[in-house]
C-alpha angles and dihedrals in degrees: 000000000000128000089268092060096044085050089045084045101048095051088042093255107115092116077075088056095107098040086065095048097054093050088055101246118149128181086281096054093044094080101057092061122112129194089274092050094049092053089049089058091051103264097139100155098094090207083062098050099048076049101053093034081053098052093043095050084066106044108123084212114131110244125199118277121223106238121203122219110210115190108198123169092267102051088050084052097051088041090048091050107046081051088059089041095057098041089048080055093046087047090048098051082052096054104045092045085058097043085053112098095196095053114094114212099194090241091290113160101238099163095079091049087047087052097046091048085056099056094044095045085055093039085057092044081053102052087045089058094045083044085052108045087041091059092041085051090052086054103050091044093055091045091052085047099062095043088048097048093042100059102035084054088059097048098053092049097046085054096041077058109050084044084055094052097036085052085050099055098045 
């Protein structure tokens, strides 16, 4: 008997053994079901359900934790460049394997794979660069911005305010 049948068990539930089984929800997953998700895999009693939703809640089982991925400018950069790194290391092996007089290739034609690796080592350099000179744009646009819009605010309100006094005194 595993834990999903001792839970089933325990709120009275364990005819729905299989239908959980066959939807590929093991004692992990459990917990994560709400009152939708329990009809879907075929729990209609309603008493069932509050029993089994009651017995989940309190479950001490670790569930999975939602991660969140946040890809700022410095992480694509670090990214970007471990993934130069290592094809500068790739190019270099190659390179070195072909310059040594006492490694036998097999008669294997390097020279091709060492080419390709180039272009694609400076194809990388290049997008960095594009990647590079987009997000210091954006940056540039935003900050011109600010000094553009602020002072253009004050202005006008310091003219819909003079029209109002001037309309005032006349």
């Amino acid at each position: 008997m595993d834990l999903l049948q001792s839970i089933l068990r325990s709120c009275d539930a364990e005819n729905y053994y299989d239908n959980f089984r066959n939807n590929g929800i093991d004692s992990f997953t459990l917990k994560i079901l709400n009152n939708d998700d329990l009809q879907i895999v075929g729990v209609q009693d309603e008493d069932v359900r509050a029993r089994i939703l009651k017995h989940i809640s309190n479950l001490q089982i670790p569930t999975e934790k939602k991660i969140d991925t946040i890809v700022s400018r410095q992480y694509a950069l670090l990214i970007l460049n471990q993934m130069s790194v290592q094809l500068h290391k790739h190019f270099a092996n190659l390179s070195y394997a072909l310059k040594r007089e006492d490694t036998d290739i097999c008669n294997v034609k390097v020279t091709p794979a060492i080419d390709c690796l180039h272009d694609c080592l400076t194809s990388l350099e290049r997008q960095l660069e594009q990647f590079d000179e987009k997000i210091i744009k954006k940056e540039k646009k935003r900050s011109i911005r600010s000094h553009a819009i602020f002072p253009t605010i004050v202005v006008t309100a310091l003219v819909l305010f003079l029209c109002k006094k001037i309309c005032i005194l006349l």
